[in-house]
C-alpha positions in Angstrom: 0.0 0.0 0.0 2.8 2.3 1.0 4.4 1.7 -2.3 1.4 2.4 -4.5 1.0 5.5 -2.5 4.4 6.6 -3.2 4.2 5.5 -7.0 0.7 7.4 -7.2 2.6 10.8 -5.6 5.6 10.4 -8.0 3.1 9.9 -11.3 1.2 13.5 -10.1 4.6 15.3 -9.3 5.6 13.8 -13.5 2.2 15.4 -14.4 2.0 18.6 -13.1 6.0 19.2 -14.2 4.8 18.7 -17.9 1.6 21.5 -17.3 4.0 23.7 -15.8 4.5 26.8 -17.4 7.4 26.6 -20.9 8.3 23.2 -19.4 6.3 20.8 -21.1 8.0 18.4 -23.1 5.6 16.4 -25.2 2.0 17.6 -26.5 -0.4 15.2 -26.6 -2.7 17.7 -28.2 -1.3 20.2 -30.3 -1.5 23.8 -29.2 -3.6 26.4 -30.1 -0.7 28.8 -30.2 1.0 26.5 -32.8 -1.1 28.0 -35.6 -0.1 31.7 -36.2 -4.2 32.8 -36.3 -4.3 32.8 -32.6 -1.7 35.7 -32.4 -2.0 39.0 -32.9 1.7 39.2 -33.9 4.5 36.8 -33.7 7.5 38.6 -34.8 9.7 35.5 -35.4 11.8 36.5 -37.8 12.7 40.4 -36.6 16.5 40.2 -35.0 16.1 42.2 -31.4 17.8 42.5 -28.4 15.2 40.9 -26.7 11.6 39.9 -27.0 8.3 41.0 -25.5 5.1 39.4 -24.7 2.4 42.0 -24.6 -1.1 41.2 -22.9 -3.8 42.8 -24.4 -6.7 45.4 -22.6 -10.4 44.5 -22.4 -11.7 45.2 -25.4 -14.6 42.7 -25.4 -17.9 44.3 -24.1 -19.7 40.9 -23.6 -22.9 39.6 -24.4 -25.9 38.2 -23.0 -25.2 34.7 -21.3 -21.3 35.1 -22.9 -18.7 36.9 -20.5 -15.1 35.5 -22.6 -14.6 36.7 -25.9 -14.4 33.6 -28.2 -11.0 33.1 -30.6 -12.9 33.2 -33.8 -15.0 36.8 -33.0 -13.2 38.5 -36.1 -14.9 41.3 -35.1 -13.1 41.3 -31.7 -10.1 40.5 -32.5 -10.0 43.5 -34.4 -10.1 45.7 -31.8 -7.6 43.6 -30.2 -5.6 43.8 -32.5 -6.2 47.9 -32.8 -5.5 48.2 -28.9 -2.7 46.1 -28.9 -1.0 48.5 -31.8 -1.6 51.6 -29.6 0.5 50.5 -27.2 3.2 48.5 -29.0 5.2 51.2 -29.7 6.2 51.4 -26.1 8.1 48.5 -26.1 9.6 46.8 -29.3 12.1 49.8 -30.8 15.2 46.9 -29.7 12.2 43.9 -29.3 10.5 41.2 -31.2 6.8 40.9 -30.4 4.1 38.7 -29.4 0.7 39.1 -28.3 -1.6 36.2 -28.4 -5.3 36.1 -29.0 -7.0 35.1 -25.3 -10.3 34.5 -24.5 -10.4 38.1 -22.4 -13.4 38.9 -20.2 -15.5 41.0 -21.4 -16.6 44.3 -19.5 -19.9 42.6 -18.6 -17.6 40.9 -15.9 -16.7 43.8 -14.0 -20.6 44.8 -13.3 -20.8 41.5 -11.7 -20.2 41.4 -7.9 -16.5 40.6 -7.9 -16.7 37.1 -6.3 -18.6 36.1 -9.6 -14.9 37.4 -11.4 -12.8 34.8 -11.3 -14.2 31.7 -13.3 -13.8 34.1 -16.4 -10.5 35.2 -15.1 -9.5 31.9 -15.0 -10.8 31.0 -18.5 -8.9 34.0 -20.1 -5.8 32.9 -17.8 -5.6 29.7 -19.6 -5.2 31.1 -22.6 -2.5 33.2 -21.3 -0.3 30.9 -19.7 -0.9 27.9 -22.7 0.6 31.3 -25.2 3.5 32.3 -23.1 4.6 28.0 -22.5 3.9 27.8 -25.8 6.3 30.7 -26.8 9.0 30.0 -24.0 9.2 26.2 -25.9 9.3 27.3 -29.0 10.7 31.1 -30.1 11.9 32.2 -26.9 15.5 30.4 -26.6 17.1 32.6 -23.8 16.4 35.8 -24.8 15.7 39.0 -22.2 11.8 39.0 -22.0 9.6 42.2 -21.2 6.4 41.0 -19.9 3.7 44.3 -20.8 0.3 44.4 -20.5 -2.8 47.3 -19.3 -6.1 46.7 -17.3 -7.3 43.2 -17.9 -3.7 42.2 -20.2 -1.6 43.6 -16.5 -3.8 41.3 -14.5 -3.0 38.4 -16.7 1.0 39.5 -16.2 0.8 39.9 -12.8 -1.0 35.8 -12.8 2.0 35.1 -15.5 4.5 36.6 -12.7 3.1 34.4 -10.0 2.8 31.0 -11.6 5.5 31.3 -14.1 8.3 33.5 -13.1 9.0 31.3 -9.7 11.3 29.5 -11.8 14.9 30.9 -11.9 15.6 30.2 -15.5 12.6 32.1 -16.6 12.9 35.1 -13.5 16.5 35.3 -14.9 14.9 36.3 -18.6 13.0 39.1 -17.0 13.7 42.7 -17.9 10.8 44.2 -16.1 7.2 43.2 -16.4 5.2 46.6 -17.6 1.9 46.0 -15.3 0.4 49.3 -16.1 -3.4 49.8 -15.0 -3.8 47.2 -12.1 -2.7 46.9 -8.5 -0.4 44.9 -6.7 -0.4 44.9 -3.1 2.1 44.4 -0.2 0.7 41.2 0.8 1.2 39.6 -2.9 4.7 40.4 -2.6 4.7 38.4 0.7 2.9 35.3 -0.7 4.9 35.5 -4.1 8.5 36.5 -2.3 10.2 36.1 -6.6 7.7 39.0 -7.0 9.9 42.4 -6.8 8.4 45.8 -7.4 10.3 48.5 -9.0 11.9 51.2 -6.3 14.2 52.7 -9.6 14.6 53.9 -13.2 17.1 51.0 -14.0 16.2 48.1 -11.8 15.3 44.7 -13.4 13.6 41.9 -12.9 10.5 43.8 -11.3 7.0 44.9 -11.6 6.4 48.1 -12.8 2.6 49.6 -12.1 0.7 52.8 -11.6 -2.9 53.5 -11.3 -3.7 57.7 -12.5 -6.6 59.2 -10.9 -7.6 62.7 -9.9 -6.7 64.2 -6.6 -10.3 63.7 -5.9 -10.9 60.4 -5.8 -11.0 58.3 -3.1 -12.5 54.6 -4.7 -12.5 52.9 -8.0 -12.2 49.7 -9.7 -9.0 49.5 -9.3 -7.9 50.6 -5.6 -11.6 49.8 -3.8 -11.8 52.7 -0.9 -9.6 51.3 2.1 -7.1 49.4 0.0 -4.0 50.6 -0.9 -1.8 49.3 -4.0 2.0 49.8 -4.7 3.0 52.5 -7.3 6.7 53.5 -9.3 6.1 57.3 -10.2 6.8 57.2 -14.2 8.0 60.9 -14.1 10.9 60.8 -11.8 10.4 56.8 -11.0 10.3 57.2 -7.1 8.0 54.8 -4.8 7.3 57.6 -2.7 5.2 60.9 -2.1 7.8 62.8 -4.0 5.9 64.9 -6.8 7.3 64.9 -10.3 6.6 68.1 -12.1 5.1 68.5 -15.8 8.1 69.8 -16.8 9.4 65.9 -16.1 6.6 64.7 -18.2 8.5 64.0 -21.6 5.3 64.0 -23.5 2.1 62.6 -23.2 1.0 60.6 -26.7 -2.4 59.8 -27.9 -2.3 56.7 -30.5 -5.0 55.1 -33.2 -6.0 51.5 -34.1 -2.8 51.7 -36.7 -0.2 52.4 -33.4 0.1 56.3 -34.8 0.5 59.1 -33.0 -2.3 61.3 -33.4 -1.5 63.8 -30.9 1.4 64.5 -28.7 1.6 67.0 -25.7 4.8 67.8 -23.7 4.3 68.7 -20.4 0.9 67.4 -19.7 0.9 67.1 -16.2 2.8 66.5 -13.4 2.2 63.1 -11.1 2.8 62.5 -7.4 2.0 58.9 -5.4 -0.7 59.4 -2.5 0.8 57.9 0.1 -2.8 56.3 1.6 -4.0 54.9 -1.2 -0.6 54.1 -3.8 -2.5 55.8 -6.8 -0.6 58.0 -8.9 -2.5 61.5 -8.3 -2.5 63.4 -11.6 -3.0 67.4 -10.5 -2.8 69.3 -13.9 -5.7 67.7 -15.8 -9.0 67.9 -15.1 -12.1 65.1 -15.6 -14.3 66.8 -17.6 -11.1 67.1 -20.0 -10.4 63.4 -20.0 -14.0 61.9 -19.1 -13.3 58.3 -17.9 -15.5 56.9 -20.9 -16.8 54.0 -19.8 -19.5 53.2 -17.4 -17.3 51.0 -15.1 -15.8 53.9 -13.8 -16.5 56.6 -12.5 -15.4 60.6 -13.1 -11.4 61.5 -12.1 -10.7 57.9 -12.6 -8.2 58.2 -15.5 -7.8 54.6 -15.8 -8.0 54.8 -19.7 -5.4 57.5 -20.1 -2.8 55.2 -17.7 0.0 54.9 -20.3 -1.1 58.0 -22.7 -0.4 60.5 -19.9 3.0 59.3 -19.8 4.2 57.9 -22.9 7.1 59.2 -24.3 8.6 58.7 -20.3 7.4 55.0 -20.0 8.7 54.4 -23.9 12.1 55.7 -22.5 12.4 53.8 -19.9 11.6 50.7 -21.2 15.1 51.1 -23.0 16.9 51.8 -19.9 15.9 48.9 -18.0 17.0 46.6 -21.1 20.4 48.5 -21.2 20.4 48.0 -17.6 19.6 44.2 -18.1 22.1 44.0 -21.1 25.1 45.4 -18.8 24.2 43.2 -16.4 24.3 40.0 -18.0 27.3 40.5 -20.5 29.2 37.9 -21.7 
């Protein structure tokens, strides 16, 4: 009995090490992410100093009775593909890049009460993690990896972090992971000790996140009222109360479904971190200027402009940390 005990531990230790995450050695069934459909780009052949794997926003309003977006919804996958092009230019001027197709949750999600979230979650995780096991087996092959996502594609990098980046080979890869538009708390850093936040412009191998509201606001979707999440200042990239300035604010960029830029402003606004809550105040816009848009949130919630606001200092930086990673680990 003791024996079959032991033989029935070893066969579920063999089975979980092949579902883990890029260490999978046989498929019995072949991946979705083998057939080039399912991404919304796979830059395989584009020679890079490294490579990122971008997470793509909700863009998926949901239907009745249907709260994933499904992988054939051209329709979808449009604006998938649009949002994911206004933010690429952010991080692939030295990167290849790849951004799968997931079944994302759709906003109808977020109007449920948030205990109902996390089946879809789940469901859209799956995806996730079978893309980036699928890409660590296949195109990665040791290159420097910057994880990015916003909203919905930075919870899904934050899940990547936690189940995936435990591993030393892979947490080795890791420039930064760009978690822009979702919290991380304290306490996750204490259950996930590989986790790291950013305290720096040039530190790698951490999380880098920010949530932009107006001095205002004191609950949203985000940071509930009586929560508090950890935040990097993109302006002057300090963890603490310290403001930045606009004149720090390199220019904030306003892109189309194509990735151009349609508008540019330098010295937008200024930024500081509210030390109570960890959400990056934003004191020299107002919210009638930059109307949160949709319904989920609420006015002075600037949740949408996250990564707009501060562009041109966010695409800079992404270039520093991968110098910084590159110095690092030279041959």
């Amino acid at each position: 009995m003791q024996k079959k005990t032991i033989s029935l531990l070893l066969a579920l230790v063999l089975a979980l090490s092949l579902t883990a995450c890029g260490t999978a050695t046989k498929e019995e069934t072949p991946s979705l992410y083998a057939q080039a459909e399912n991404w919304a780009y796979l830059e395989t052949e584009k020679t890079a100093a490294a490579d990122v794997f971008f997470l793509c926003p909700t863009v998926y309003g949901g239907e009745k009775d249907r709260f994933n977006m499904a992988l054939d919804d051209t329709a979808t996958k449009e604006s998938f593909l649009g949002a994911t092009n206004m933010e690429k230019g952010l991080y692939d001027e030295d990167a290849r890049f790849f951004a799968p197709y997931y079944r994302q949750v759709g906003l109808n999600v977020y109007e449920l009460p948030t205990d109902q979230w996390e089946a879809y979650l789940n469901l859209a995780y799956e995806d996730v993690k079978e893309a980036f096991t699928y890409y660590m087996e296949h195109y990665n092959q040791g290159r420097p990896i910057i994880l990015a996502g916003f909203s919905q594609g930075a919870d899904m990098c934050i899940r990547l972090m936690k189940d995936c980046f435990a591993k030393k080979e892979t947490q080795d890869l890791l420039v930064a992971c760009y978690a822009i538009g979702w919290s991380v708390t304290e306490q996750e850093l204490e259950q996930y000790p590989h986790l790291r936040f950013a305290q720096a412009a040039d530190d790698t191998g951490v999380i880098v996140s920010f949530n932009s509201e107006a001095e205002s606001v004191t609950d949203s979707l985000m940071i509930p009222e009586g929560t508090r999440t950890l935040a990097i200042n993109p302006l002057n990239w300090k963890t603490d109360g310290t403001p930045a300035g606009k004149e720090e604010n390199l220019g904030a960029c306003f892109t189309d479904y194509d990735g151009n830029i349609i508008t540019e402003i330098p010295q937008l606004t200024g930024a500081y971190i509210d030390p109570v809550r960890g959400a990056l105040k934003v004191p020299d816009v107002t919210p009638e200027a930059y109307p949160p848009v949709l319904p989920i949130f609420t006015d002075g919630v600037y949740h949408l402009y996250d990564y707009q606001f501060f562009y041109r200092n966010l695409q800079e930086n992404v270039g520093v940390r991968l110098d910084s990673y590159l110095a690092q680990n030279a041959a």
